[in-house]
C-alpha positions as CSV (number, residue, x, y, z in Angstrom):
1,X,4.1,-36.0,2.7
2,X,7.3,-36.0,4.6
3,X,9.2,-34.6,1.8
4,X,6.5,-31.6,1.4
5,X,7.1,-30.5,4.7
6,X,10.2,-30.3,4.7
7,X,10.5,-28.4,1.5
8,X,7.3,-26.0,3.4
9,X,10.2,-25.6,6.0
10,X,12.4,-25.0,4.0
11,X,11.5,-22.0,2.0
12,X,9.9,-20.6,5.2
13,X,12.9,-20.2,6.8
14,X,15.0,-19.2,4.1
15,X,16.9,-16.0,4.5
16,X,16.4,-13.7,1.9
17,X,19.3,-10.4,1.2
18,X,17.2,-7.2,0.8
19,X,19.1,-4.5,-1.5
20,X,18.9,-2.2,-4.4
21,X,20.4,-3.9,-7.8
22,X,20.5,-1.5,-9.8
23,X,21.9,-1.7,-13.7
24,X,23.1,1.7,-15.9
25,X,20.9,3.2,-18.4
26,X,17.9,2.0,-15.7
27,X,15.6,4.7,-15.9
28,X,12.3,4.7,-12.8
29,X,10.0,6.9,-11.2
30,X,9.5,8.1,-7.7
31,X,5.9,9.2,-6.8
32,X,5.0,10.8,-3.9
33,X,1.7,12.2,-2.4
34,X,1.1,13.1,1.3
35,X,-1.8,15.3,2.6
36,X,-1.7,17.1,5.7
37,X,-4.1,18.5,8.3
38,X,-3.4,21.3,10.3
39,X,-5.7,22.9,13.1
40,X,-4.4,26.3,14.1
41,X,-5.7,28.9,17.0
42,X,-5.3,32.8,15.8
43,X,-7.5,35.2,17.7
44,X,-9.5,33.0,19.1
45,X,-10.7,31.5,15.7
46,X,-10.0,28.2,15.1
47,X,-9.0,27.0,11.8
48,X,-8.3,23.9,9.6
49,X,-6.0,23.8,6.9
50,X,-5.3,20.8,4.7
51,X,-2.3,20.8,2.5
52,X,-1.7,18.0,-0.6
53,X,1.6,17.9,-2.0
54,X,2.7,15.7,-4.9
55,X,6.1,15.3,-6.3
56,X,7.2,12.9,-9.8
57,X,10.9,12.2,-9.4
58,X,13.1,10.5,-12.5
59,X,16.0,9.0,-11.8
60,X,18.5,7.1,-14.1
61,X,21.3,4.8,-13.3
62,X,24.8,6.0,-14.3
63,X,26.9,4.0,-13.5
64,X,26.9,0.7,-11.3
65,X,29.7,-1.1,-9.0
66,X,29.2,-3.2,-5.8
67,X,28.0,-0.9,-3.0
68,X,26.8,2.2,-4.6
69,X,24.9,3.6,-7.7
70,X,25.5,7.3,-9.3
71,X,22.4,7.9,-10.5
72,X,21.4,11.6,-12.4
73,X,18.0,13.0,-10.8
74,X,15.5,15.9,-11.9
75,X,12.0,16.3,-10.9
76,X,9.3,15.4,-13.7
77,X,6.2,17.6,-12.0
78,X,5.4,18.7,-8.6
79,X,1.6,19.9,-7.2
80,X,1.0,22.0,-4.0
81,X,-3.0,22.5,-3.2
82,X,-3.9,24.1,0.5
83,X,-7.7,24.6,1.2
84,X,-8.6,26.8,4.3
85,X,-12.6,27.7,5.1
86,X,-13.6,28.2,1.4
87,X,-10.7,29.5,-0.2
88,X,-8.1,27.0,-1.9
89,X,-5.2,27.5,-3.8
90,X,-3.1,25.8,-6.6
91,X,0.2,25.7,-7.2
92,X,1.3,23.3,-10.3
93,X,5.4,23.1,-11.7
94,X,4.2,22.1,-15.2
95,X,1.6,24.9,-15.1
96,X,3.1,27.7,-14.0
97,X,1.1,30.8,-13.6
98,X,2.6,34.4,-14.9
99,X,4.8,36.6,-11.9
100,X,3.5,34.0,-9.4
101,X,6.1,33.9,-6.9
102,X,5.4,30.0,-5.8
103,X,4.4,28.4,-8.9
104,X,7.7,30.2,-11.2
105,X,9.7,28.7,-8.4
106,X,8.4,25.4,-8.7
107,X,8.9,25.5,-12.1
108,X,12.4,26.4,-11.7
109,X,13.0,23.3,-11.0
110,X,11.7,20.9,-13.5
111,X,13.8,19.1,-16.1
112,X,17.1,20.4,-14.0
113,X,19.3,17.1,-13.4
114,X,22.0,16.7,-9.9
115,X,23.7,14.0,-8.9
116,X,23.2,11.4,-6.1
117,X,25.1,8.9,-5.3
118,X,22.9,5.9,-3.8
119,X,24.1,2.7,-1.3
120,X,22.8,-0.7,-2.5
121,X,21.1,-0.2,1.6
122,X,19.2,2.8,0.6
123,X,21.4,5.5,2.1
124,X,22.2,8.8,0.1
125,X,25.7,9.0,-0.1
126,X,26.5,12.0,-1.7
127,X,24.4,14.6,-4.0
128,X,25.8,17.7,-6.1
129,X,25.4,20.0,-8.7
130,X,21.7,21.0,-7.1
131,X,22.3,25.1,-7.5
132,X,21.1,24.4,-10.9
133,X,17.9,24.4,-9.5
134,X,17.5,27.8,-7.8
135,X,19.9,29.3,-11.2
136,X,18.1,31.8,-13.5
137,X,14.8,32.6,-11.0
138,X,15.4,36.1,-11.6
139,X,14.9,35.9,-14.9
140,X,11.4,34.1,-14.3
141,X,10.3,36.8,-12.1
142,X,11.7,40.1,-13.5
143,X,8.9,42.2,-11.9
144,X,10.6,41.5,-8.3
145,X,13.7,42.7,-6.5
146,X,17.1,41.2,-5.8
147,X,16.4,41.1,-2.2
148,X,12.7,39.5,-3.1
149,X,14.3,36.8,-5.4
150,X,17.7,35.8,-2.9
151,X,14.4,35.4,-0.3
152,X,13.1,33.3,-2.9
153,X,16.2,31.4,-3.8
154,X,16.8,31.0,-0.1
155,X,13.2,28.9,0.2
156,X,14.3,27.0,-2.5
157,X,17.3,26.2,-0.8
158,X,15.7,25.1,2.8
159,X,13.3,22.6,0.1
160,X,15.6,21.2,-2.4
161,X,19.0,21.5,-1.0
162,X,21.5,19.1,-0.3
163,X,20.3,18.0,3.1
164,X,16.6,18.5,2.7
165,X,17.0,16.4,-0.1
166,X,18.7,13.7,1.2
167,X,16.9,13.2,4.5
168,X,13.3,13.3,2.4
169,X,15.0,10.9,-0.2
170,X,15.7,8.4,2.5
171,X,12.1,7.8,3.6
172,X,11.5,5.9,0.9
173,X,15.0,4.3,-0.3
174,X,16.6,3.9,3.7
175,X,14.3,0.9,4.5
176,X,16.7,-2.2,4.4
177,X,18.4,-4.3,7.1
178,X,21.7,-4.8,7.5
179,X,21.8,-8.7,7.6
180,X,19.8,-11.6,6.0
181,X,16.4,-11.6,6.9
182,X,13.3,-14.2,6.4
183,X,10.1,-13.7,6.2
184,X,8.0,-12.2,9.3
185,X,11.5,-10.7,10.6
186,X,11.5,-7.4,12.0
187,X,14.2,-4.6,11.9
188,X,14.2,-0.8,13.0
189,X,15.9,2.0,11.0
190,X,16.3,5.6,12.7
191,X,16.2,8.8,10.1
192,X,15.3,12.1,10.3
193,X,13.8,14.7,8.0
194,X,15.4,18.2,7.7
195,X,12.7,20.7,6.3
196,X,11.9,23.8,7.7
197,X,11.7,21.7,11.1
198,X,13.7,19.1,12.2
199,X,11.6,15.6,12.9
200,X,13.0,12.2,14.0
201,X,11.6,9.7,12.1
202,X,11.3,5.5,13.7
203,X,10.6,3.2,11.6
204,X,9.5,-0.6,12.4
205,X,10.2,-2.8,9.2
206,X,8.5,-6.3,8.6
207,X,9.4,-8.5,5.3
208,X,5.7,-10.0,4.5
209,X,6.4,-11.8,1.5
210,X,9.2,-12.7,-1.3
211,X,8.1,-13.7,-4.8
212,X,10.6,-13.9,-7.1
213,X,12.7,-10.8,-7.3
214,X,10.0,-8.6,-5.3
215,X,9.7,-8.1,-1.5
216,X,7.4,-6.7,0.4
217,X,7.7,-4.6,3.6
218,X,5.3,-3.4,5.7
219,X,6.1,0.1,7.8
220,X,5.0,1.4,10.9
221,X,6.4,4.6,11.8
222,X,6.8,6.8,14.6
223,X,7.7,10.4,13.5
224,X,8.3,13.4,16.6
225,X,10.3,16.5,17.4
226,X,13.7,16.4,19.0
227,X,13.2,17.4,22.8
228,X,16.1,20.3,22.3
229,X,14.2,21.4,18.8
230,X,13.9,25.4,18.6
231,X,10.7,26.7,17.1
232,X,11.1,28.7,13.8
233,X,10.0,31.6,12.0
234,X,7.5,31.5,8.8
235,X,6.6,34.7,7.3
236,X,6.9,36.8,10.8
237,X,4.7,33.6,12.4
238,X,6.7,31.3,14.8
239,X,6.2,27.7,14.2
């Protein structure tokens, strides 16, 4: 009996290292789905919109070493829906319909591969080569003008460039502590997202469990504006 709880003890208090390791040639899939409600005033009318986005990311290992991963990234499928009152629209990448501004640009997109380079701690390093995504729009949407399509390219750009990218990419890899950890430890990490606004991101990390190879962490986030954070313009609307 003795001997059992000290072994109980033992493994309880064990600490564990929490870390991507990753091997080349690993191919795995990132998918993401978040729904949002917004209640707006215009006019006097009050309105509820919701908004579902889904994203299917691939990435595969390139090459390995001991404190970062180059990995080669392209986006599999993406789905926009918003539903307002009775109307709802559809936007799908894989679907694209004909001279359709939104859905031809999310189309633009799929099956392009960038670069990332990735810490073992979650933290985007580096990305490149990602104007491949916004290259050869015009030709998807010959019906509009140069000034419509650099408009265009320019969305694109606010979405899936370099630090839009990297900040959205790090919600979900950035979630590792910096020293050993056992189980019921907690740990904070401070991010933010850069979209069309800028929102600071708090996050409150608990390891749960360990079994075998897999850990899991529990997340409690706070996510707000930055106090100094100007509004911005959408479409003539300011935000």
């Amino acid at each position: 009996s003795l001997l059992g709880l000290f072994i109980s003890f033992h493994v309880l208090g064990q600490k564990t290292d929490l870390e991507l390791k990753l091997k080349p040639q690993q191919v795995f899939h990132q998918k993401l789905s978040n729904q949002s409600t917004i209640t707006q005033t215009a006019m006097g009318t009050e309105m509820e919109i919701i908004m579902t986005n889904m994203a299917d990311t691939e990435f595969r290992v390139i090459e390995a070493n001991d404190d970062a991963f180059l990995l080669q990234v392209s986006y599999v499928d993406m789905l926009t829906e918003m539903e307002a009152a009775t109307q709802k629209m559809s936007y799908k990448a894989s679907e694209p319909k004909d001279d359709d501004p939104v859905s031809q640009m999310m189309a633009n997109v799929i099956g392009k591969t960038f670069e990332m380079v990735l810490s073992k701690d979650g933290r985007v390093m580096g990305i490149r080569n990602t104007s491949v995504l916004w290259d050869g729009l015009g030709d998807r949407l010959p019906s509009l003008s140069e000034e419509q399509i650099a408009a265009l390219t320019e969305e694109l750009k606010k979405q899936y460039g370099l630090e839009a990218f990297a900040s959205n990419m790090q919600l979900v890899t950035q979630i590792y502590p910096k020293e050993s950890v056992e189980i019921g430890d907690k740990w904070t990490i401070e991010t933010q997202m850069v979209n069309m606004v800028t929102l600071n991101s708090k996050r409150e990390l608990t390891l749960e469990s360990v079994e075998g190879n897999v850990a899991k962490i529990k997340s409690v986030t706070s996510i707000s504006t930055p106090q100094d954070s100007p509004s911005v313009m959408q479409q003539g609307i300011e935000m």
